[in-house]
C-alpha positions, 0 to 999 in steps of 0.5 A: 454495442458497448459491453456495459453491465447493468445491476441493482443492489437490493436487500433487507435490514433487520429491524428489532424482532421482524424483518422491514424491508429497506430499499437500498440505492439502486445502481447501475454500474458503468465498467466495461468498453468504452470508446475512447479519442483525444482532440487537440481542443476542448471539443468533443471529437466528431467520431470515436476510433477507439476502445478503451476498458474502464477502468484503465489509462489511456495506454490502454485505448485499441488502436493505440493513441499517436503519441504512444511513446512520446508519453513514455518519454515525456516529451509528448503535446497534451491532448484532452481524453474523451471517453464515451458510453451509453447505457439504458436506465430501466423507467423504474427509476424516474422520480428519485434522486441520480449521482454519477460516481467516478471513483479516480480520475486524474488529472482534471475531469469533466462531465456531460450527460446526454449533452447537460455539463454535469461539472469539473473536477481537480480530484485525482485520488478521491471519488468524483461526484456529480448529482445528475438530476435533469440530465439523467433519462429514464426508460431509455439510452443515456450518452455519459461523456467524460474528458480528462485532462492532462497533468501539465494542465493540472491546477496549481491548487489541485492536491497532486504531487510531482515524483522525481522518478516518475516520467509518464503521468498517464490520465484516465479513468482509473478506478470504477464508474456507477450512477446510483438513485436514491430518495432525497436523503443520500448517503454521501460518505461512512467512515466506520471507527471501531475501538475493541477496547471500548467495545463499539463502533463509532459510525460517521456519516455524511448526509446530503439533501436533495430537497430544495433550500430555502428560496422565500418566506416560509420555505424549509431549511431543515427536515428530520431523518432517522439512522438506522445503524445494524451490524453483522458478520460478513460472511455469516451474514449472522447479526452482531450488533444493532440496531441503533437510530438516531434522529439527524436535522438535515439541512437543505441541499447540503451535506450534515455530518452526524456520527453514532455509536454502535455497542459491540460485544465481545467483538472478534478482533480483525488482525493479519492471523484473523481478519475477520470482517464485519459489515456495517448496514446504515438506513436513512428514512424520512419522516413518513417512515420511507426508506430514503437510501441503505448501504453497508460497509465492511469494517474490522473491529481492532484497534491501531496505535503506538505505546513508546517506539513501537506500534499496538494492535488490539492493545499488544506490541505488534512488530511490522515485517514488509515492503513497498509497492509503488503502483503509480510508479508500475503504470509506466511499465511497458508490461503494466497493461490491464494488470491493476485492474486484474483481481486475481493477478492483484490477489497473489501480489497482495495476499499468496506470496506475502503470505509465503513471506511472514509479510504483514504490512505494505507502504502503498508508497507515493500514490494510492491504489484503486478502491479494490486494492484496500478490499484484498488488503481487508481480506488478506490481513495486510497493514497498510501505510497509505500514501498520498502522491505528494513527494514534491509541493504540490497544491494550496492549503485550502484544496489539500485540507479538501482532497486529504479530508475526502480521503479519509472519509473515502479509504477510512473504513478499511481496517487495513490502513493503519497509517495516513502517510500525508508526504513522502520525503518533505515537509510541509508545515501545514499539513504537520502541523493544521491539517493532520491534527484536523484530521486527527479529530475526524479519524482518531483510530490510526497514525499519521506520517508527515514524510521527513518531519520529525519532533523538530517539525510539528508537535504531534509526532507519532512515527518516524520513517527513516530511510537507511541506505546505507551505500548511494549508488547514483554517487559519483564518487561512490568507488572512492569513498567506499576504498577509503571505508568500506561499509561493513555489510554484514556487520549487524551492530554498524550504526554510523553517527548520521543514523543516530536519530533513528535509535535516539528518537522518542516517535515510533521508527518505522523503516520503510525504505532501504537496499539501494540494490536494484535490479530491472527484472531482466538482471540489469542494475536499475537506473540508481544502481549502476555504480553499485553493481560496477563496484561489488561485481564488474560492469561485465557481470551477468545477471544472475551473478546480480541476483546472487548479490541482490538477495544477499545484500538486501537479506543481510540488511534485513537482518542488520535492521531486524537485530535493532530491536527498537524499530517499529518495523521494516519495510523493504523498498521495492515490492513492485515498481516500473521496470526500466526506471531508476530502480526495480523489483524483486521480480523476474521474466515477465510481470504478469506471471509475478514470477519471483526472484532470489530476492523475494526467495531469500526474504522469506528467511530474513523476515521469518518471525522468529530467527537467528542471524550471523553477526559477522562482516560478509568478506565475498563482496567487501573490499579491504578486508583480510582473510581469515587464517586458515585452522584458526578459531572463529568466534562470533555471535548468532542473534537471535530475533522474535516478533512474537509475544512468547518466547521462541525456543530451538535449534541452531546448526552451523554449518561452513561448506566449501566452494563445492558445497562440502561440508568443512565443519558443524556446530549446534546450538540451543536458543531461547528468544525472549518475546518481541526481543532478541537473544545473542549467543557465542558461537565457535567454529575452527575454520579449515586448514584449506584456503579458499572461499566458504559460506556460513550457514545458521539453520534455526529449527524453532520448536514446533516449525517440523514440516517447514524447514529451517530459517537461514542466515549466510556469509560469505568468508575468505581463508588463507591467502589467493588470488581469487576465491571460489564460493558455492552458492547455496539455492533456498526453496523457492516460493510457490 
């Protein structure tokens, strides 16, 4: 027997001075076990053989599916996935209106109800709909058949891209299933679109009609409907806002858009140090005055925008600290499993250990996440740049202007995304340039970004997302270049002449890629790194001689970035990825533990909101570069940065410790870090009369921060003339 839930939404809605009962959409949700096959043809199989959870990918089915590790390597035949479940629909039901909802699919869907083609779908991202009307029994068992196509079969017209680093295009159901009644008017979509300056919130709707269209003479078109919008706390449930109604002409058997304004006074604002959620209740009533259908949707009341080359929230500069989780990337993991769908496991990716991290954003980066995702996101404070799987071309205008539409209508309530990403590292002059101001119009309350288009590219350019590698390892004549000019890692005021344009540039800069210093979780270099660590190390080095470089490379570049003051944030690349593909993640053993490493240690320093780091050249890991004559004076400067908007004042303690952790000398130092700026400050040490190798250490103990430890900033130094340099490798606190 199939382990399928059963539930029904009901509440009420206050109305005035007194409490009218409001029926809601009643649900029945279809998560659970199902059974699974493929066939070769597109006939149903003649019996199951397999379980599968929904939601999951076909990797998940029990027994695996025959061509397991073909699909790991591309080199599979597509098969078509059958998925089946019944389910009991109480008799209550009979006489209102039935939608079955599949939340994401991919890579094709079709439906059959109790043997009824419900229809097809080329949707992989956005919801998949179906009225089920005639097909849908009440008072007894139903049969829900749902076969998924494989991507080599996809449309040319269907709104889903290739990635280049991508090999397993897993299908399958991969977010959740429900079948809902309501009356004849449903709710299809909410975008709910607050303005805390105005003080309201602008609720859009769209409203489908079940009821017939006009056939003859005399027949209706339209019927009247009145929306009702009330607003409370979440999790107060104490009344905010509302109601407020309006009266909409719905046309039959169609979808009316209408929109209405809630006034909201003195609204507490969403933001990463508050998110504070509300709750949107909407009713449709006929005209008899019957409830029709009822939702809520929770929204945060802030306001997202850019003034200048920097980003604004509630109307303040707001500084972006971060990184990248390539999900789609993460389901070829042989580890992946059922762990997307694992609400605690995806609870302390996206909110404990950010939140260990001065972490506040994330690039949900080529491919967006199930629904549940954006829910924690709400809830944790994070601020999302949501992007579409669209690295290569992919899709006609018409379907992509279609798909893109229904995802802002469907992800569009979560104050959590803050940016629309439409492409990652291309271009595509319809979507710069018609489609994202059409979808302007529709959202006005966030950003959007067009991958690789800048100002040169399309009129309306808000932000930019530059990508600063700075050393590409997959280059084959990565060692000869580098011989002939080093890069200065380290050095926090190198910016070469190809990085100009993200100084020179009048759009926001946010970078949300950069390192090229991949590690798999087991030590080895990632597939795009090999020559990397061949190069800074030894093709023999082990691997936590990797880590060591790992950290130090991407904390320093971290730094280099953060020192650049007109970046409107930096995202560090890469969070969460696939393990074994051509680059990796900052995590160690095995994923389900997300257990982190040095890197993710390391990070919790170079993105502290206020810091100070060393403005000096690392000489450990650097070729060419001469050491330092032992007893003489070093001068350099510290840099201090603030993300905050008052001015940080504290400590500094410099410290120079020798191969053996030994302290050689000390320096202390004051500092006052202007608001969202940085502050350099000369500093002097007199280096040892011993040569050998050294680590320079900056401890920043901020004003009020006692009880958490110092923010640090390192580098590795060479005195006197050896062989060979021994340096002592300093362990930060780990995370929790």
């Amino acid at each position: 027997m199939n382990k399928n839930w059963f539930f029904l939404f009901s509440g009420f809605l206050a109305i005035g001075a007194c409490s009218i009962e409001a029926s809601p959409r009643e649900v029945i949700g279809l998560n659970g076990t199902w059974e699974f096959e493929q066939t070769e043809k597109a006939f149903p199989p003649a019996k199951f053989s397999r379980r599968i959870p929904v939601p999951g990918l076909i990797f998940l089915a029990e027994p695996g599916i025959d061509q397991l590790e073909d699909y790991r390597n591309g080199s599979y035949r597509p098969r078509y996935n059958w998925y089946r479940t019944t389910f009991r629909v109480p008799e209550s039901l009979d006489g209102l209106h039935a939608v079955l909802t599949i939340l994401k699919s991919k890579y094709t869907t079709q439906v059959y109800l109790n043997g009824v083609d419900l229809g097809r779908s080329i949707a992989c991202y956005t919801p998949v709909e179906f009225p089920a009307d005639g097909a849908v029994g009440c008072g007894r068992e139903n049969e829900l058949l749902v076969c998924v196509g494989d991507r080599k079969w996809l449309p040319a017209a269907a709104a889903g891209s290739t990635d280049k680093e991508k090999v397993a295009y897993w299908p399958g159901i991969w977010d959740d299933v429900y079948l809902s009644f309501t009356g004849p008017f449903r709710i299809d979509r909410t975008l709910t679109l607050p303005s805390a300056a105005q003080g309201k919130l602008t609720v859009k709707l769209l409203v489908r009609s079940f009821l017939p269209s006009q056939v003859q003479y005399g027949d209706r078109m339209y019927d009247t409907c009145r929306v009702q919008v009330s607003v409370r706390e979440k999790k107060s449930s104490a009344p905010a806002a509302g109601p407020v109604e309006c009266t909409v002409a719905l046309k039959r058997d169609n979808l009316t858009e209408t929109a209405i304004e809630v006034p909201i006074r003195e609204a507490r604002l969403w933001s990463p140090e508050d998110p504070f959620l509300y709750t949107a209740s909407v009713v449709l009533r006929d005209k008899d005055e019957t409830v029709s259908d009822s939702t809520g949707v929770d929204f945060g009341m802030r306001d997202f925008g850019r003034t200048g080359k920097h980003f604004s929230l509630n109307g303040k500069q707001y500084m972006l600290r971060g990184t990248n989780i390539t999900l789609h990337r993460f389901f070829e993991d042989p580890e992946c499993r059922a762990l997307p769908w694992d609400r605690e496991w995806v609870a302390r990716l996206l909110r404990e250990i950010p939140g260990q991290l001065d972490w506040n954003a994330m690039r949900i980066c080529v491919g967006i996440a199930p629904s549940f995702w954006y829910d924690i996101a709400d809830e944790a404070g994070l601020l999302l740049q949501n992007e579409w799987l669209y690295w290569q071309s992919h899709g006609w205008d018409d379907q992509v202007r279609a798909e893109y539409r229904d995802w802002v209508w469907s992800d569009g309530s979560h104050p959590s995304i803050v940016i629309w990403d439409a492409i990652n590292e291309n271009w595509d002059p319809f979507i710069g340039n018609v489609l994202i101001p059409e979808l302007k119009a529709l959202d006005p309350t966030r950003i959007w970004d067009a991958g690789y288009m800048t100002s040169e590219h399309m009129t309306l350019d808000e932000m930019d997302e530059p990508h600063p590698y700075m050393v590409y390892g997959h280059r084959d004549d990565l060692k000869e270049t580098l011989d002939r000019a080093p890069y200065p890692l380290g050095d926090l005021h190198y910016w070469p002449e190809d990085r100009q344009q993200i100084l020179n540039s009048s759009a926001a800069q946010l970078a949300n890629e950069y390192g090229w210093i991949w590690l798999w979780r087991d030590g080895r270099p990632a597939k795009l790194t090999v020559n990397t660590f061949a190069y800074y190390l030894c093709e023999r080095a082990t691997p936590e001689q990797r880590r060591q470089l790992q950290a130090y490379w991407f904390q320093l570049q971290t730094e280099w970035l953060r020192t650049e003051r007109s970046l409107a944030g930096v995202l560090g690349f890469c969070y969460l990825t696939n393990n074994f593909g051509f680059t990796g993640d900052w995590f160690i053993g095995k994923i389900a533990g997300l257990e982190p490493g040095p890197t993710l240690s390391w990070s919790r320093h170079c993105f502290a909101r206020a810091a100070v780091f060393i403005d000096l050249q690392d000489m450990r890991y650097t070729k060419h570069l001469p050491p330092f004559r032992p007893g003489s004076q070093l001068a350099f400067d510290l840099v201090g940065v603030n993300d905050l908007a008052e001015t940080v004042e504290g400590r500094v303690v410099l410290r120079l410790l020798d191969s053996g952790g030994g302290e050689s000398a000390s320096e202390t130092y004051q500092i006052r870090i202007p608001a969202f700026y940085k502050q350099y400050l000369p500093a002097c040490l007199t280096l040892p009369g011993q040569a050998g190798g050294y680590l320079l250490l900056a401890e920043f103990f901020p004003e009020g921060g006692a009880g958490q430890g110092p923010v640090i900033s390192r580098r590795y130094l060479k005195v006197g003339d050896q062989e060979r340099y021994g340096f002592y490798d300093f362990e930060p606190e780990r995370l929790e």
